[in-house]
PLY file of the C-alpha trace (Angstrom):
ply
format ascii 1.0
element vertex 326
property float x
property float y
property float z
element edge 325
property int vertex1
property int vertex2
end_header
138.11 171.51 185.63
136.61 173.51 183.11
138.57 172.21 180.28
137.56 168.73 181.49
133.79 169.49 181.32
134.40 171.01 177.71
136.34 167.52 176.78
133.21 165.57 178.13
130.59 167.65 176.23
132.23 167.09 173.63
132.75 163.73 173.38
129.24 163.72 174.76
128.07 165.27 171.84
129.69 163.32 168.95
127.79 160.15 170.34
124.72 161.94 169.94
125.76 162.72 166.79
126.52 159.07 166.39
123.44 157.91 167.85
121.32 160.68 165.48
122.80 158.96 162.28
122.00 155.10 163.52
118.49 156.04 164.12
117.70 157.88 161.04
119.53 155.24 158.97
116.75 153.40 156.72
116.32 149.85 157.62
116.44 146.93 154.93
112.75 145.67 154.53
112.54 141.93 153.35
110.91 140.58 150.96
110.22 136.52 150.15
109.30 135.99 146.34
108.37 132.79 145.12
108.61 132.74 141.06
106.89 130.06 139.16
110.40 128.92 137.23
113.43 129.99 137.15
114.03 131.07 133.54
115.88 133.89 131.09
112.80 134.31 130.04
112.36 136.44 133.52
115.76 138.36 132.92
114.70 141.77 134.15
113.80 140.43 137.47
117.56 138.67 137.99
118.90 142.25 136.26
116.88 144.00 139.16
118.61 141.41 141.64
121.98 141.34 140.13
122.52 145.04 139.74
121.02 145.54 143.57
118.44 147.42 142.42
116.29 146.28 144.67
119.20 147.22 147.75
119.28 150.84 146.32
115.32 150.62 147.21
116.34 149.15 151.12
114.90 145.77 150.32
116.00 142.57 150.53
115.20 139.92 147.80
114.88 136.02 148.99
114.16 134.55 145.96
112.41 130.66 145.93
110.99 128.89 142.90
108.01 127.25 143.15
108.17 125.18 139.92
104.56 125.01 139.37
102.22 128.45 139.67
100.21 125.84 141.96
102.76 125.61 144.83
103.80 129.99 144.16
100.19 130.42 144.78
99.76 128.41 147.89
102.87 129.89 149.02
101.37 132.97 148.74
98.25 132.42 150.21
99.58 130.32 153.18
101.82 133.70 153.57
104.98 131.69 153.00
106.11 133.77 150.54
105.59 137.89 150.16
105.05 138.54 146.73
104.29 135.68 143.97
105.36 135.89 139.99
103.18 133.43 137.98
100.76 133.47 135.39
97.51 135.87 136.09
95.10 133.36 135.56
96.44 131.46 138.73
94.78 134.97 140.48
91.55 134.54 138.14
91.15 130.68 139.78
91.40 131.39 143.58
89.77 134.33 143.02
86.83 132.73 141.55
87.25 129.77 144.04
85.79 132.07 146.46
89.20 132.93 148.12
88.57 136.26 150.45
91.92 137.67 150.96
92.57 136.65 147.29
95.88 137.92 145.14
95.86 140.54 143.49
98.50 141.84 139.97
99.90 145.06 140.88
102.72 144.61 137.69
102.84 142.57 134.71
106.37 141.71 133.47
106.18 139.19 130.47
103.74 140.26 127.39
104.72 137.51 124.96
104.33 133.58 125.90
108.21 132.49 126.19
107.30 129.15 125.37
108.74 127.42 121.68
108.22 124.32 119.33
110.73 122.14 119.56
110.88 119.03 117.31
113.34 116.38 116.60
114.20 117.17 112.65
115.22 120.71 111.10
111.92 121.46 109.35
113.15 125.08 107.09
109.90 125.65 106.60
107.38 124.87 109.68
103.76 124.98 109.69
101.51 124.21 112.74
99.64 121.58 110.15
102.82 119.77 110.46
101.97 119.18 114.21
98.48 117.18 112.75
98.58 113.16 113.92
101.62 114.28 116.01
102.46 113.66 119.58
102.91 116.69 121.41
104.17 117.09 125.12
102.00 119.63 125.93
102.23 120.49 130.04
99.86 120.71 132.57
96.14 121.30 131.54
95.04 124.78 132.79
98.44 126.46 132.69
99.62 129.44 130.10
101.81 127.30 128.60
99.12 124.62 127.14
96.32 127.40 126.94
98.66 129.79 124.81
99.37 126.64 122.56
95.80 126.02 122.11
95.10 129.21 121.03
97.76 129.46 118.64
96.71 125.92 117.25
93.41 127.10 116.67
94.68 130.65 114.69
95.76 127.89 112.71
93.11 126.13 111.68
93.87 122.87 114.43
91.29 121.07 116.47
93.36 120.82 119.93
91.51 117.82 120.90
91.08 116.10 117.38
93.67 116.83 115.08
96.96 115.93 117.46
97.53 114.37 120.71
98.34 116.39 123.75
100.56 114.58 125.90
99.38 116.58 129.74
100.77 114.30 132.15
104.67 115.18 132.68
105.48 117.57 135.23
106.35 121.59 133.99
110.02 120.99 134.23
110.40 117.51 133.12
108.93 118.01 129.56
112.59 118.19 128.34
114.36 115.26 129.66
110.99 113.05 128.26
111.68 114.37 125.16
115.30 113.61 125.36
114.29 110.42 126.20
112.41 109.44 123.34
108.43 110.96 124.06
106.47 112.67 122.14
107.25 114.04 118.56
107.59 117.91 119.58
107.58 119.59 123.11
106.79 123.09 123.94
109.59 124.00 125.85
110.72 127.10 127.92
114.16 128.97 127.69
116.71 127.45 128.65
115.29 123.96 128.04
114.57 124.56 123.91
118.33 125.93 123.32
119.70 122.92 125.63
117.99 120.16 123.41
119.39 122.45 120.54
122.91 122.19 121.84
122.60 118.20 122.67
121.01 117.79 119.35
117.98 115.79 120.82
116.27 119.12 118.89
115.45 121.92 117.29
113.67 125.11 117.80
110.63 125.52 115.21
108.55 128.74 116.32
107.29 131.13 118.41
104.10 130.89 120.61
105.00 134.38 121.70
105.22 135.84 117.95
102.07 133.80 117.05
100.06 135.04 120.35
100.68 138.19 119.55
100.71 140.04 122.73
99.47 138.49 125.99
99.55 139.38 129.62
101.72 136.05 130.23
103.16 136.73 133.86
102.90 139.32 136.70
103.52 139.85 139.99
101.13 139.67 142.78
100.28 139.76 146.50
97.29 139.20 148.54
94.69 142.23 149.45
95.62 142.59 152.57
99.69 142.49 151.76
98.94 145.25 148.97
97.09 147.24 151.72
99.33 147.02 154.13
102.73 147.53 152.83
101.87 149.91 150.05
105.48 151.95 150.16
106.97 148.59 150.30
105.46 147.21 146.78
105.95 150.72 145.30
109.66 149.77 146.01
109.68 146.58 144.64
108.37 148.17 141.30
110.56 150.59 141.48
113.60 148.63 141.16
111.85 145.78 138.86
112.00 148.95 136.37
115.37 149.50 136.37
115.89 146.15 135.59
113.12 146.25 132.76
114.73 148.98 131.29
118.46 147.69 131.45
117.09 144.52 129.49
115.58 146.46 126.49
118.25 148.67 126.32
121.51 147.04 127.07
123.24 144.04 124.13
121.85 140.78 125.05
126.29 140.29 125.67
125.86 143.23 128.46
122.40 141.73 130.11
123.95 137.78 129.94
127.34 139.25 131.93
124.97 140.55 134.23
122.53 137.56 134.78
125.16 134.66 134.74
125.13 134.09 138.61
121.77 133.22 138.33
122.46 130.33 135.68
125.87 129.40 136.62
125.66 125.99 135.05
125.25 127.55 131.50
127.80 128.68 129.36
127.31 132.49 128.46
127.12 132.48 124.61
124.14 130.49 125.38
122.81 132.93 128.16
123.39 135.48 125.20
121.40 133.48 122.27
118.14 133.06 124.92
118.41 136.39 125.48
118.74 138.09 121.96
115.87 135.65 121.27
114.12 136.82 123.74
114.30 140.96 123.26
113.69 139.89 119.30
110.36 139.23 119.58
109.73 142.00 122.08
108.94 139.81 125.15
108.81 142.09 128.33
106.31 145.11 129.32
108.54 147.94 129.82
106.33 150.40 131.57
104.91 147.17 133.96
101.35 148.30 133.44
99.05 145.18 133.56
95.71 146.96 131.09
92.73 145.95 130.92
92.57 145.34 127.33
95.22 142.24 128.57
93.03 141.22 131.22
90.20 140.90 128.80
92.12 139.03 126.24
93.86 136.61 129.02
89.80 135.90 130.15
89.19 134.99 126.78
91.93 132.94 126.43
90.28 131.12 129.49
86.84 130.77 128.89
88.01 129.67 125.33
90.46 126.65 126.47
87.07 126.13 128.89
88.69 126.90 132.47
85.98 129.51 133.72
82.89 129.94 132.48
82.26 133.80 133.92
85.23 136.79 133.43
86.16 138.24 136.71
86.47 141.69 137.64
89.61 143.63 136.44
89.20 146.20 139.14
89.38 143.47 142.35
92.35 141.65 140.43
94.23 144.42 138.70
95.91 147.17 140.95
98.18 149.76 138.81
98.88 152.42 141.68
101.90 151.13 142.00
103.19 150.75 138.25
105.06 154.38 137.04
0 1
1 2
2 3
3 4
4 5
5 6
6 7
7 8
8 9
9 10
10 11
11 12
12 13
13 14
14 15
15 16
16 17
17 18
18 19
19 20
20 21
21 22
22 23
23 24
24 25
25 26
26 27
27 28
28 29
29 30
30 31
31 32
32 33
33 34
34 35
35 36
36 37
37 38
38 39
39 40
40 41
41 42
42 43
43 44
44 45
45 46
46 47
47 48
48 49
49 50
50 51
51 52
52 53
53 54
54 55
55 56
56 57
57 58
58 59
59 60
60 61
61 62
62 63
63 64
64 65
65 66
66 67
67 68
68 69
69 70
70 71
71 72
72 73
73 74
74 75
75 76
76 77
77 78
78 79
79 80
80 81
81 82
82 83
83 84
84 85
85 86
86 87
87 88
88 89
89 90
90 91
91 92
92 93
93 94
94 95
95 96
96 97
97 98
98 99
99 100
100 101
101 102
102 103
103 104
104 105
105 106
106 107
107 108
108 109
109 110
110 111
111 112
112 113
113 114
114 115
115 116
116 117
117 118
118 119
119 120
120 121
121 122
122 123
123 124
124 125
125 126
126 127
127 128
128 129
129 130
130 131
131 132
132 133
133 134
134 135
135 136
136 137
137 138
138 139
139 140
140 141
141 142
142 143
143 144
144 145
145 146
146 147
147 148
148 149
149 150
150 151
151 152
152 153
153 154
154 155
155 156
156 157
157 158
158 159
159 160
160 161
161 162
162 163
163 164
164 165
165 166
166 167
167 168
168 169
169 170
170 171
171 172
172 173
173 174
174 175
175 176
176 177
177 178
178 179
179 180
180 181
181 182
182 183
183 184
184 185
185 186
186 187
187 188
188 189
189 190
190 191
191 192
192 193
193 194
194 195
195 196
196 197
197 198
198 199
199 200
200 201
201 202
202 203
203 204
204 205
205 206
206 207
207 208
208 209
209 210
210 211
211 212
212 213
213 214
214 215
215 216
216 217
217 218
218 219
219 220
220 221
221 222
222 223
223 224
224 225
225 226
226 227
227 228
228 229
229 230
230 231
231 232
232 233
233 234
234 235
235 236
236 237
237 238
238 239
239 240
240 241
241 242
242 243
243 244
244 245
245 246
246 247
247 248
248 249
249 250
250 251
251 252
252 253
253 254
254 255
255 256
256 257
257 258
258 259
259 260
260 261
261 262
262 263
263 264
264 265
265 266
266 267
267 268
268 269
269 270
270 271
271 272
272 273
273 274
274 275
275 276
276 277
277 278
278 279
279 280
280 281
281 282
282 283
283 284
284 285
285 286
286 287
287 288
288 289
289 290
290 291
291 292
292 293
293 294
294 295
295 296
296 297
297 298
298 299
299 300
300 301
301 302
302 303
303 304
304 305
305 306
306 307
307 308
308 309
309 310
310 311
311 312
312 313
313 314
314 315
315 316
316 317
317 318
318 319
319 320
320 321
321 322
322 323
323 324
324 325
């Protein structure tokens, strides 16, 4: 009888063992980001995903693209979506529009506009003045893309609204296949788009608005007030694993980083996956320590109030949060 009770306990006791090590187990926390595009030009983020950076933090990643910062932002603010990865000045507008739970940046990813000049000739030796009397495809009015090349124009000595026209009415991601078919005389095009109308020869890559910015807080992340409040272990996380990914970009061969990204562009062949990406780390495109200063959200304000989208700067302490950056 005795050695029965002893066989029991036991038995009895490895459950509770078993039981002990279910309940301390950490749970996986979800997370639903909406990105603005997808595009190379965000490669830490699919490093982070692709790596499971973001696992060895106990999150879960679903990841949606909005294709337009628009439809991230009301995403975000219909809580649809988690966390949203756009352009800042998307949190400058709502913000401004009187929006109470607005979004707040709590990391800033991109510091360079990823955006390029593509035309249909080889020109060896480009000048903006070549864009005067020309036809540009432009995007949307109001977005970083069209703001960054209006600044850039106007380093240069162009009148944005006199000296070329601005073609604003195709959609984000159909600049490309217009130009293909036969509109406009250059584009400003996003990776991968400028190195696919390289390799169909409907054109060439001219310059960089990121190495003719200079630097400029081009895209964060960012989650409403009340998200950011409540689920404060949760975003420090999220950041967490974003940095590994960061720091496996800038520090890996663009080879290493394109192996490690391809799932995400599965319909491109590698060795261009690799020439993106080596363009990319050339011109020293992402923000490795994910702090989003306020000497960027000055310049980003001016940026704004110069391409005549807000008329007063908002507040870098209500839209800026860097507790959670390292």
């Amino acid at each position: 009888m005795k050695k029965k009770w002893i066989g029991f306990l036991c038995v009895f006791s490895a459950l509770l063992m078993l039981s002990g090590c279910k309940e301390t187990k950490t749970a996986t926390e979800k997370i639903v980001l909406n990105e603005v595009a997808h595009s190379v030009f965000y490669a830490p983020l699919y490093t982070a995903i692709e790596q499971g950076y973001f696992k060895e933090q106990g999150l879960e990643i679903t990841l949606v693209t909005g294709f337009g910062a628009d439809k991230t932002m009301t995403a975000l603010l219909s809580d649809e979506a988690d966390i949203g990865f756009m352009g800042p000045e998307s949190t400058i507008y709502t913000y401004q529009g009187g929006m109470e739970d607005y979004a707040v940046n709590f990391a800033q990813l991109t510091q360079r506009a990823g955006n390029f000049v593509v035309g249909r000739q080889k020109e060896d030796s480009f000048s903006f003045k070549n864009l005067k009397g020309k036809t540009v495809l432009a995007g949307r009015a109001g977005g970083m893309p069209q703001m960054i090349f209006e600044y850039v124009l106007k380093k240069h000595g162009l009148n944005p609204k006199t000296d070329l026209i601005m073609d604003q009415s195709i959609d984000f991601g159909s600049t490309a296949a217009a130009f293909s078919g036969g509109q406009g005389e250059y584009t400003i095009e996003f990776e991968p788009h400028a190195t696919a109308l390289e390799e169909k020869g409907d054109g060439y890559v001219l310059a960089s608005l990121g190495e003719e910015s200079g630097y400029v807080p081009y895209t964060a992340f960012c989650a409403k007030k009340s998200y950011l409040e409540e689920n404060p272990e949760k975003i420090e996380k999220f950041v967490a694993g974003l940095k590994k990914g960061v720091d496996y970009v800038v520090n890996h061969t663009a080879k290493e980083v394109a192996e490690v990204i391809k799932p995400q562009f599965e319909e491109m062949e590698e060795i261009a996956l690799e020439k993106i990406i080596e363009r990319y780390q050339g011109q020293d495109t992402w923000k490795e320590d994910l702090i989003f200063s306020e000497e960027g959200f000055d310049l980003l304000q001016a940026i704004l109030m110069d391409a005549g989208v807000v008329e007063e700067k908002a507040s870098y302490e209500d839209l800026v949060n860097t507790a959670f950056t390292p």
